[in-house]
C-alpha positions as CSV (number, residue, x, y, z in Angstrom):
1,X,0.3,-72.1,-194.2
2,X,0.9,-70.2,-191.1
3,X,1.6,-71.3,-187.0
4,X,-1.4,-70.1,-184.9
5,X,-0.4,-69.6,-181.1
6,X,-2.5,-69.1,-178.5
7,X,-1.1,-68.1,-174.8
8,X,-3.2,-68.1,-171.5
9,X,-1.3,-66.2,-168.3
10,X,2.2,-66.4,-170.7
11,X,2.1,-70.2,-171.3
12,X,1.3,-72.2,-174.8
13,X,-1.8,-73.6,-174.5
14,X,-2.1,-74.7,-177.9
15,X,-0.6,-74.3,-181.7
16,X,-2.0,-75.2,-185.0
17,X,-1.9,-75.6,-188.8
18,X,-4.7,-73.8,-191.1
19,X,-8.2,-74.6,-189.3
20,X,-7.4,-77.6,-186.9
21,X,-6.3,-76.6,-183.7
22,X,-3.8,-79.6,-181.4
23,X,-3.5,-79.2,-178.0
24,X,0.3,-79.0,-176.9
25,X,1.1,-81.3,-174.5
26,X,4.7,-79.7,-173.4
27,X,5.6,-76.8,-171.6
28,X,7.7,-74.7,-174.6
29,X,8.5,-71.4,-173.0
30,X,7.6,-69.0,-170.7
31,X,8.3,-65.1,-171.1
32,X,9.7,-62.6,-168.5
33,X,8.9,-58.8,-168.6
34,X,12.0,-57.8,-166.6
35,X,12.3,-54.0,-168.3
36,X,8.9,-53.7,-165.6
37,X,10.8,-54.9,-162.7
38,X,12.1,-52.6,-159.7
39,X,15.4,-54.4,-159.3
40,X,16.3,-53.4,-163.5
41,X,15.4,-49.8,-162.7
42,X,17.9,-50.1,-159.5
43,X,20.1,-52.5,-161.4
44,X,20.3,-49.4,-164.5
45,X,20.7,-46.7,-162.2
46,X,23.7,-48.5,-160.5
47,X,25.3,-48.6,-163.5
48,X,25.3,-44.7,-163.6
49,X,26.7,-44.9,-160.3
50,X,29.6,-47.1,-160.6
51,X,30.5,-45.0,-163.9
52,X,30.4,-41.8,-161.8
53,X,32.7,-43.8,-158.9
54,X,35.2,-45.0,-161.4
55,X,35.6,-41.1,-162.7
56,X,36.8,-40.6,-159.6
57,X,39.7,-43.2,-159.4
58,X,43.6,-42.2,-160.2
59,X,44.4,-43.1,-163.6
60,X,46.6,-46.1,-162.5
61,X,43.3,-47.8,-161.2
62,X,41.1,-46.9,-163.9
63,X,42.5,-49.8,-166.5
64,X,42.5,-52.6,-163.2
65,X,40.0,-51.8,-161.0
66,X,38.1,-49.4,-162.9
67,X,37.6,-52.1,-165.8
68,X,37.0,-54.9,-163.2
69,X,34.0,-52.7,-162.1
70,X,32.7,-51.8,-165.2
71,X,32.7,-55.4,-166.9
72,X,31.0,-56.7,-163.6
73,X,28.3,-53.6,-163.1
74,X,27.3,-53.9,-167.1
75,X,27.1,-58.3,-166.7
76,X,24.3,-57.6,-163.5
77,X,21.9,-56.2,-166.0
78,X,23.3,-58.3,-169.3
79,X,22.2,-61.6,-167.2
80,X,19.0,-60.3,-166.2
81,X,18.2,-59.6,-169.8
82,X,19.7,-62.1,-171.5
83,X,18.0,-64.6,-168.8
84,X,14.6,-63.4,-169.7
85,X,14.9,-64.7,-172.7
86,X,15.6,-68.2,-171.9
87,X,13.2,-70.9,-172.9
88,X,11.8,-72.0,-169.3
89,X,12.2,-70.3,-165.4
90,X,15.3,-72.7,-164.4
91,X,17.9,-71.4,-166.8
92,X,16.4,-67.8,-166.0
93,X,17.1,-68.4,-162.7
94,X,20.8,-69.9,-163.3
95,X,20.9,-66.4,-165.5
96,X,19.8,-64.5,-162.2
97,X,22.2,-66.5,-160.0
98,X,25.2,-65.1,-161.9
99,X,23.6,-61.7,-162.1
100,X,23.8,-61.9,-158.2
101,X,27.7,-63.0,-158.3
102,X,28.6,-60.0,-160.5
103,X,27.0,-57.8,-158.2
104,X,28.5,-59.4,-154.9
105,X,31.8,-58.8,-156.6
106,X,31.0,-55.1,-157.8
107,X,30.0,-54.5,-154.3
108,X,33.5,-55.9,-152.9
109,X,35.1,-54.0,-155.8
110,X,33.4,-50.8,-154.5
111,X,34.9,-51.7,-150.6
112,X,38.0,-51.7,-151.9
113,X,38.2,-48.7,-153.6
114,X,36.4,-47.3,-150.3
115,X,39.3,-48.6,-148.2
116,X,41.9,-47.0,-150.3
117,X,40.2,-44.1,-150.0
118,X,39.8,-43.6,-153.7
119,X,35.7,-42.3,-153.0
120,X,33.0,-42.6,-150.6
121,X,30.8,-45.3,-151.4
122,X,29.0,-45.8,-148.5
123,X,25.4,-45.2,-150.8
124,X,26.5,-47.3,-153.5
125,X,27.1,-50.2,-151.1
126,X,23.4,-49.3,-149.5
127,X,21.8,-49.5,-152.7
128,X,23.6,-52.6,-154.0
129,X,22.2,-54.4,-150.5
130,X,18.8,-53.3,-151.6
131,X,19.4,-54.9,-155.1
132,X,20.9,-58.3,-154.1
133,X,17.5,-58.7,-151.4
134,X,14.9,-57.9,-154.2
135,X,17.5,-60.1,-156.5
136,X,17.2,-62.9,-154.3
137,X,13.4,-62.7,-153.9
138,X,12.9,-62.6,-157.6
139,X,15.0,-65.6,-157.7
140,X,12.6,-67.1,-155.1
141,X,9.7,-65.8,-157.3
142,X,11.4,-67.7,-160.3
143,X,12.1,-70.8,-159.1
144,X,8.6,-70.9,-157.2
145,X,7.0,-70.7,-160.5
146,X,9.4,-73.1,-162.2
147,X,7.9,-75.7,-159.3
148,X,4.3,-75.2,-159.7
149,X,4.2,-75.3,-163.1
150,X,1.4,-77.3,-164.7
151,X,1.8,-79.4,-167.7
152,X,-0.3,-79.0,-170.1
């Protein structure tokens, strides 16, 4: 015996057993392509970036700083990812929330290292700007759709 699925625009519209088909009457999961999206391309390049940056810092700042920024660059895109795999829109969104906190703090981590002179990061900082704007209006995007979801 096998589980039939059957999705319509990336919901569960129904399920069944051998040759009767039931009609679910929950909303089980939803399924985000974020590998498409412009802010994962931006969000992968940035990591490149930040590695590059922390290259550049004097060894006694690579193991404080330098480790700060790399945990914090690497968590942007492990939330994004591991939020698209979350059974409905809110928890991705609570999974994009805390992508947008790691990046807030990679950004202040890259203005520190700016202010003591340790590289110019004045694109870095542009780019990370661009990311936390299309950030927050996929976060818009996803908790929009969470709202006008229709039961089935």
């Amino acid at each position: 015996m096998k589980l039939i699925l059957f999705y319509k625009m990336g919901r569960l519209t129904s399920w069944g057993l051998g040759g009767g088909f039931l009609t679910c009457n929950m909303f089980l999961f939803f399924m985000w392509n974020v590998e498409r999206t412009d802010v994962y391309f931006r969000t992968c390049s940035l990591i490149k970036r930040a590695y590059v940056l922390i290259g550049m810092l004097p060894n006694e700042e690579k193991f404080a700083l330098g480790n700060q920024m790399r945990r914090a660059v690497t968590s942007v895109k492990l939330n994004i990812i591991e939020g698209s795999g979350k059974r409905t829109s809110k928890e991705f969104a609570s999974y994009l929330n805390n992508a947008m906190g790691s990046l807030k703090e990679v950004r202040g981590q890259i203005e520190i290292g700016v202010d003591l002179g340790y590289f110019d990061g004045d694109d870095e900082i542009a780019e990370i700007r661009r990311i936390e704007r299309m950030l927050f209006g996929y976060i818009k995007y996803v908790v929009v759709c969470n709202s006008r979801r229709l039961k089935l």
